[in-house]
N, C-alpha and C positions, 0 to 999 in steps of 0.2 A: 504494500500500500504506500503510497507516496503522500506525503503530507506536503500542501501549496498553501502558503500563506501570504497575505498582501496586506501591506498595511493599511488601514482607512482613516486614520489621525489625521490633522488638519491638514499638515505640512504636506501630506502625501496625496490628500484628500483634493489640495489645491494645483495638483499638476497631474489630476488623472487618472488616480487610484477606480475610481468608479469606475470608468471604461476598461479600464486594465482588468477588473474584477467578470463584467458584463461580459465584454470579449474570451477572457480563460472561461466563463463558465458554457458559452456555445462552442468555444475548442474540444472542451472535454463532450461536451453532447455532440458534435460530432463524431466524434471519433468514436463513440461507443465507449468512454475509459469511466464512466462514471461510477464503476463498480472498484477502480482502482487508484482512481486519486481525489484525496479528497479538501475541499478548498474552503478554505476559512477566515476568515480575517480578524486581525488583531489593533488595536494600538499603536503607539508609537512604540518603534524597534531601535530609536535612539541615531537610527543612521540619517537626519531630517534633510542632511544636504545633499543626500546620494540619489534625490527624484525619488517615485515609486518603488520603494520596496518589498520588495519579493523573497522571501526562502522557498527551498525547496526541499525538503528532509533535514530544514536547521540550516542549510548553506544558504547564504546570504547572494541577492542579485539584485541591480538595480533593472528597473525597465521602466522603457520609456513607452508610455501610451499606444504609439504608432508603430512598435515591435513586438508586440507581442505573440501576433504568430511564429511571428521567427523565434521570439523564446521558447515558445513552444514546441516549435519541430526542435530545434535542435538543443535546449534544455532537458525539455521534461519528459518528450515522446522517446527519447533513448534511454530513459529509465526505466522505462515501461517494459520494454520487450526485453 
């Protein structure tokens, strides 16, 4: 099971956490992974100036709004298989 977390605090809130969140949550419904990662949002993760924050099993990643697909194929869909 892969744990995706994104932060939704102000700081992150204000540069696109939403989307970021919206967009991973039709990635994973695509893909049919919904049985294996599961997406949650927390607080502030203290990283305020690194943009949208992201872990993924605890590893920290920043992303930006308009990459998220691509974090996706090439972050989180190789943990998968």
């Amino acid at each position: 099971m892969i744990n995706l977390t994104v932060c939704i605090g102000s700081s992150c809130h204000v540069k696109g956490s939403r989307q970021v969140v919206h967009e991973l949550q039709a990635l994973i419904q695509e893909s049919n992974l919904a049985d294996k990662i599961v997406l949650n949002g927390t607080f502030c993760m203290g990283k305020c100036q690194q943009g949208v924050c992201v872990t993924v099993n605890d590893e920290f990643y920043s992303v930006e709004p308009n990459a998220v697909k691509e974090f996706f194929e090439s972050t989180v869909l190789p943990m998968v298989k």
